[in-house]
C-alpha positions in Angstrom: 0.0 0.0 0.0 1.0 3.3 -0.8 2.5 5.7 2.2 0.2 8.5 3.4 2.5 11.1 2.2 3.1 9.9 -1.3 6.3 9.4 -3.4 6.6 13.2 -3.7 6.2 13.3 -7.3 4.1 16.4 -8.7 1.2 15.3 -9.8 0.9 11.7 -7.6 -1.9 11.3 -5.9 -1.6 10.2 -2.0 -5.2 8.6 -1.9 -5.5 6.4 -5.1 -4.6 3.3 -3.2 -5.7 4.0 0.1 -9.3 4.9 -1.5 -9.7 1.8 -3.6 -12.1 -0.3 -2.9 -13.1 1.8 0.8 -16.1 2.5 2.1 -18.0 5.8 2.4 -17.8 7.6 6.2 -20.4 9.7 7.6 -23.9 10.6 6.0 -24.4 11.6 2.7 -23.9 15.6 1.9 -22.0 16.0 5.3 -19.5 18.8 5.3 -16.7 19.8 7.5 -17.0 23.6 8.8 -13.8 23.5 10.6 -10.4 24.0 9.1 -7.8 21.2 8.9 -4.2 21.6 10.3 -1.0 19.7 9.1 1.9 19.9 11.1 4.3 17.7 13.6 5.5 21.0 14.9 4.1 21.0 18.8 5.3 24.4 19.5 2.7 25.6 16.0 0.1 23.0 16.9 -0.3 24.8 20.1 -0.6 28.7 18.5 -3.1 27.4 16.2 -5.3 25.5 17.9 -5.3 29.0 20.1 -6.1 30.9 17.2 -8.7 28.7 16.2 -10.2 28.7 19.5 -10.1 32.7 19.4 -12.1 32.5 16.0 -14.8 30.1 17.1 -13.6 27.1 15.4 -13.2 23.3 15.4 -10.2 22.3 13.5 -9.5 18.9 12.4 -5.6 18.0 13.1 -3.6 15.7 11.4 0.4 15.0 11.2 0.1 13.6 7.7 -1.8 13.7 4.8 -5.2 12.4 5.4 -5.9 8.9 4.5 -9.6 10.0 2.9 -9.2 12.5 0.2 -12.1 14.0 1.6 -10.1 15.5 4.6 -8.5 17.5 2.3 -10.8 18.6 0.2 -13.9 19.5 2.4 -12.5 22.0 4.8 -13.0 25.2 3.6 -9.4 26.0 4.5 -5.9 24.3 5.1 -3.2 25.0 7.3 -0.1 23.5 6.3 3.0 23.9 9.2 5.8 24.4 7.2 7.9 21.9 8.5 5.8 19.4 6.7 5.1 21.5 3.3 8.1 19.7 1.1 5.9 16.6 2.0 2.5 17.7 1.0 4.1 18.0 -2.8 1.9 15.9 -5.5 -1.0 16.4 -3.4 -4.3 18.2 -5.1 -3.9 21.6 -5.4 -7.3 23.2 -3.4 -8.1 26.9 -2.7 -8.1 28.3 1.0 -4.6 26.5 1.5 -2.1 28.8 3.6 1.3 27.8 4.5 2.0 28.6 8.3 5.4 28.9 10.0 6.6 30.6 13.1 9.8 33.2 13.6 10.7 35.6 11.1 10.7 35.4 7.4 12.2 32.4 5.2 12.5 32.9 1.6 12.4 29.1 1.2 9.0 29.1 2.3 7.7 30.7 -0.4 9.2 28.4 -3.0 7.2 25.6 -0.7 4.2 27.4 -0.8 4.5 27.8 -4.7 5.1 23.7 -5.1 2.1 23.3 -2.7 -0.3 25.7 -4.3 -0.6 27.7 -1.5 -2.3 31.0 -1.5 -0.1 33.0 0.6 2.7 32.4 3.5 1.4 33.0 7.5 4.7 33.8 9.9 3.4 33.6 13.4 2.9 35.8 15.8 2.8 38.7 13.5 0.1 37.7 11.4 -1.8 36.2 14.0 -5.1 38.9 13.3 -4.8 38.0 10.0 -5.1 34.1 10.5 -8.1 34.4 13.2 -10.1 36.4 10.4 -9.1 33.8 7.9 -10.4 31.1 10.0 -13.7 33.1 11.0 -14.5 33.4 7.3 -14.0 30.0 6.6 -16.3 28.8 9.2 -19.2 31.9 8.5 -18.9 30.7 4.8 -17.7 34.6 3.8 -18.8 35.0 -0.1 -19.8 38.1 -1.8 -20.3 40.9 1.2 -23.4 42.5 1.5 -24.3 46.2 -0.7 -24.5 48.5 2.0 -26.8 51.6 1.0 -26.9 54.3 3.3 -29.5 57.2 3.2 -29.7 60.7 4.9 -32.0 63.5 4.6 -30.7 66.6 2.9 -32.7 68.2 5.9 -34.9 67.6 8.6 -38.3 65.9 7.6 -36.8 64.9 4.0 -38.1 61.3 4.3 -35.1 59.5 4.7 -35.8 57.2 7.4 -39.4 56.6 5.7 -37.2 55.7 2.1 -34.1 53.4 4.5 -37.5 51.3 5.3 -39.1 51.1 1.9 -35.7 50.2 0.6 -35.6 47.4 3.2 -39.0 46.0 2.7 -38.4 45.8 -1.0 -35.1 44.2 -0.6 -36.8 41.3 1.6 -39.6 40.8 -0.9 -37.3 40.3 -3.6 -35.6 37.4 -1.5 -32.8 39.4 -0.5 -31.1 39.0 3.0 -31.9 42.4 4.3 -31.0 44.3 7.8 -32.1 47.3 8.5 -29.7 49.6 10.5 -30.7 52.7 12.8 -27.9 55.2 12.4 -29.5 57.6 14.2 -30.1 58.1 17.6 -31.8 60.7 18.3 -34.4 59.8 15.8 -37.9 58.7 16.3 -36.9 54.7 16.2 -37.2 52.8 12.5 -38.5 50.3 15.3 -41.6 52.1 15.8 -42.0 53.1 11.8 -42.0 49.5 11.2 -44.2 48.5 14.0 -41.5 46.4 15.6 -40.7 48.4 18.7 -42.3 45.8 20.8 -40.2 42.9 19.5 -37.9 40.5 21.0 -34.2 41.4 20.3 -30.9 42.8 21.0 -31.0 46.9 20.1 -27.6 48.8 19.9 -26.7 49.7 23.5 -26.1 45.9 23.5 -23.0 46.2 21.5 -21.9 49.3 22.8 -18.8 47.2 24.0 -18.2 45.5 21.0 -14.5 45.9 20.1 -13.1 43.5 17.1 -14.9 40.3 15.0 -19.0 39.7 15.8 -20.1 36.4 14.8 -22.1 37.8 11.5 -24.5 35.1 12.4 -25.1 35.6 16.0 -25.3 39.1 15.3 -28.3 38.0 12.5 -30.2 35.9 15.3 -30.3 37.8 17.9 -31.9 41.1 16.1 -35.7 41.3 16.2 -37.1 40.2 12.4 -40.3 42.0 10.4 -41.2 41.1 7.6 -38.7 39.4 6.5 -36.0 42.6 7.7 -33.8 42.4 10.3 -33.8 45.3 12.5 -31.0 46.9 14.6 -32.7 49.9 16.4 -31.8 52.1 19.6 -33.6 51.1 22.9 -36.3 53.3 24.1 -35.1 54.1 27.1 -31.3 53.8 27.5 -28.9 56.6 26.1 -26.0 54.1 26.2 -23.4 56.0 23.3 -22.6 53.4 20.9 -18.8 54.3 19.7 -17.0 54.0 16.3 -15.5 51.1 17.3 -18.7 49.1 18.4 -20.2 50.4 14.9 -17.2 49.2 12.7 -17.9 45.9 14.3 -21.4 45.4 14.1 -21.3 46.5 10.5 -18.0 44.6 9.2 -20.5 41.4 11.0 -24.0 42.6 8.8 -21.6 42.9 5.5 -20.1 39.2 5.8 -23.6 37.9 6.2 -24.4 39.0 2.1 -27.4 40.1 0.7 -28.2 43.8 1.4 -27.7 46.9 4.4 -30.0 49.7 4.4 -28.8 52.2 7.0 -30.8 55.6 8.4 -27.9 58.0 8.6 -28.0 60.5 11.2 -27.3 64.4 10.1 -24.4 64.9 12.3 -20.9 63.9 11.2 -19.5 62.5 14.3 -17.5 60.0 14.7 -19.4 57.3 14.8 -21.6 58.5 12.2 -18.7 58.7 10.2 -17.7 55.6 11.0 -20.9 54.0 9.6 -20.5 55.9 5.9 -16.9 54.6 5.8 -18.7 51.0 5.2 -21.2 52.5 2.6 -20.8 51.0 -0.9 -23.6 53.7 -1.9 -25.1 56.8 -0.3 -28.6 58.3 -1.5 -29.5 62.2 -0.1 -32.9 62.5 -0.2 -33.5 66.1 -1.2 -37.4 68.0 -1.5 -37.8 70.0 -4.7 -37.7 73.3 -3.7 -35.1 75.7 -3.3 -34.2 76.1 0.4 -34.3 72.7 0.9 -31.9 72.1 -2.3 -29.3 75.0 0.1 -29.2 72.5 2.8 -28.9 69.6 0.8 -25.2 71.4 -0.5 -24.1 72.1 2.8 -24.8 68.3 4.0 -23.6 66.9 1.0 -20.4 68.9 1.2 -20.2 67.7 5.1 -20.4 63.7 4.1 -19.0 63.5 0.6 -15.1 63.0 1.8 -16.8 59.8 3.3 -19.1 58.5 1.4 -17.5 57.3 -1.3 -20.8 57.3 -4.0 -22.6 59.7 -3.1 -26.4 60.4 -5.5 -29.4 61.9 -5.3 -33.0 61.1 -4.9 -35.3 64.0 -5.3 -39.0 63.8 -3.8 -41.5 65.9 -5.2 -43.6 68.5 -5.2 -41.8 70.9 -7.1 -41.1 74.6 -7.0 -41.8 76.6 -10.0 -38.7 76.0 -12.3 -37.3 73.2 -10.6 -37.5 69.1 -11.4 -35.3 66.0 -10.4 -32.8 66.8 -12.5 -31.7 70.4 -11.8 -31.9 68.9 -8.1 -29.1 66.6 -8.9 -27.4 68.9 -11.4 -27.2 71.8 -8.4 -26.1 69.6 -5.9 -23.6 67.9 -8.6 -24.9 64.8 -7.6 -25.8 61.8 -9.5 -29.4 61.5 -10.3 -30.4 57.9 -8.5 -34.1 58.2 -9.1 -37.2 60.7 -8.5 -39.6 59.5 -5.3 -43.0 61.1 -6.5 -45.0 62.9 -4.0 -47.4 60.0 -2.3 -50.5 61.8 -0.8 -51.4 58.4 0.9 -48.6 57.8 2.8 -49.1 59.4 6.1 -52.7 57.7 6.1 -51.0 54.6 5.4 -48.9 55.3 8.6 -52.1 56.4 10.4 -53.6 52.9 9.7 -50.2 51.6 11.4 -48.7 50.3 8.2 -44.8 50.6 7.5 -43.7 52.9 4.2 -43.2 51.0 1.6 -45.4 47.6 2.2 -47.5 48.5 -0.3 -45.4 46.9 -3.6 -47.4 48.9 -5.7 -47.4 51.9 -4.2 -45.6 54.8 -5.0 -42.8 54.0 -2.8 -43.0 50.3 -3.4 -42.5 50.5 -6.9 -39.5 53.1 -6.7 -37.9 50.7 -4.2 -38.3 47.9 -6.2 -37.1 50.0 -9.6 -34.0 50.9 -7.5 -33.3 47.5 -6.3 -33.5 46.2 -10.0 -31.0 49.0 -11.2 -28.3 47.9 -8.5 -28.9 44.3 -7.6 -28.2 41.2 -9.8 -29.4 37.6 -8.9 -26.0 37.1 -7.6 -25.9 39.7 -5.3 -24.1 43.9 -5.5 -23.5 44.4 -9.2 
């Protein structure tokens, strides 16, 4: 029988004998979620397993080459010490394999890594950060991160926060993943626009400590859910400040989950405000057609635009004499992202306790669901 490391010819293949004629482990359509680790080196065993442990994570060990060919493929990433990389030649090449050593740089190790197939060299403990995200993502299943739109009023009473929850509502109707983020905390509450304020569920003041990785899928479980949004509001009652720190966190966790972020965005540029625009892949100012709402709508756009990287317009109607959507945008020199018609209904509908934007084909509805279609492909942020 063939030795579990193979002859170390490129292109052998370790498990060809040890697979013939062997029977099939574990159920059907199992998969491992925990990495695998290679390596007779105690000393590395013992910093990985750490790191592991620090990112949440099970990892398989072995000090050879699996005997299944399985255990090498399945994991959705490989850590191979380098002590045993000149070994693991003629084994399948895989993405997610990373070469691991400890101590300071050794050129050779990159020529290993090459013959392995590896997609990058780990030296322990400086990339130790590095590795426990690695190993986080692997686990979570990290694809495609989520298209984070942010929206804030060119001034008060613009309808921001009533577009941020159409936006949502269409998102989740279309099958999209969608959380809905309160930016801003002196607002009313999306919670209560929504009709979720009563709902079981962890609000911001809950993560005001949060310093480094959330779980992306704790975070998901533990927010309250409406109509198919999840919803990360303010608590009615406590003030707790929530810093920049605690909102990188909890918004680096809601973009790894995929699908789509619809923040409120407060008016005020502080830190952690400005924290939240950092992670925007697209900003929308909400502007009213008429003139002195279009003056406040420059300063606030002038105030955000070093941090929100795309910045556009969405202009509501009615309109002052002169004025339509596009000389909005053109005098803000903005973008044009769409017109939001003037909907006569709406505050009836919110009388009758029903959230902007449920109605698919109201006016809202159907600019939500336009947008969504302009931005989104079935695949996720176009």
């Amino acid at each position: 029988m063939q030795e579990p490391w193979g002859s170390g010819r490129r292109g052998a293949d370790p498990w060809e004998a040890a697979e013939q004629g062997a029977e099939p482990s574990g159920p059907a359509g199992s998969h491992r979620t925990g990495p695998l680790i290679l390596t007779e080196d105690l000393g590395l065993l013992d910093d990985l397993l750490r790191l592991c442990a620090a990112a949440g994570v099970q990892p398989e060990v072995h000090h050879r080459i699996p005997e299944r060919r399985a255990s090498w493929t399945d994991p959705p990433l490989v850590l191979v010490g380098d002590d045993v990389a000149a070994r693991c030649r003629g084994v399948a090449r895989r993405p997610g394999t990373l070469l691991v050593g400890r101590g300071p740089d050794d050129p050779e190790a990159w020529r290993r890594a090459v013959e392995l197939g590896a997609e990058g060299v780990l030296r322990l403990p400086e990339a130790e950060g590095l590795l426990v995200d690695r190993l986080a993502d692997a686990a979570e299943g990290v694809d495609r991160p989520a298209l984070t739109v942010g929206v804030i009023g060119g001034r008060g009473g613009a309808g921001a926060s009533t577009l941020a929850c159409g936006l949502a509502l269409a998102a989740a109707r279309a099958g999209h993943r969608t959380l809905l983020v309160d930016g801003d905390p002196l607002g009313g509450g999306l919670d209560v626009l929504l009709g979720c304020e009563r709902a079981e569920g962890r609000r911001w003041p809950d993560f005001a400590a949060s310093k480094g990785r959330l779980a992306s899928s704790a975070l998901e479980e533990s927010l309250p859910s409406v109509r198919g949004v999840r919803m990360l509001s303010w608590g009615r009652d406590d003030s707790t400040p929530v810093p920049p720190e605690a909102v990188r966190s909890v918004l680096a966790a809601a973009r790894r989950r995929g699908g789509v972020v619809v923040v409120d965005l407060p008016r005020v540029v502080d830190p952690s405000a400005a924290e939240a625009m950092s992670q925007l892949d697209l900003g929308l100012l909400v502007v009213s057609g008429e003139l002195r709402a279009v003056a406040a709508a420059q300063r606030m756009a002038s105030a955000i635009s070093p941090v929100v990287r795309d910045l556009r317009a969405v202009v509501r109607g009615p309109y002052a004499a002169g004025l339509d959507e596009q000389w909005v945008a053109d005098a803000l020199r903005l973008p044009l992202a769409g017109e939001l018609p003037h909907d006569p209904g709406a505050i009836a509908d919110q009388d009758a306790g029903l959230p902007p934007g449920t109605e698919p084909q109201g006016l809202l509805g159907r600019f939500c669901s336009a947008f969504w279609g302009r931005v989104l492909t079935p695949g996720g942020a176009a």
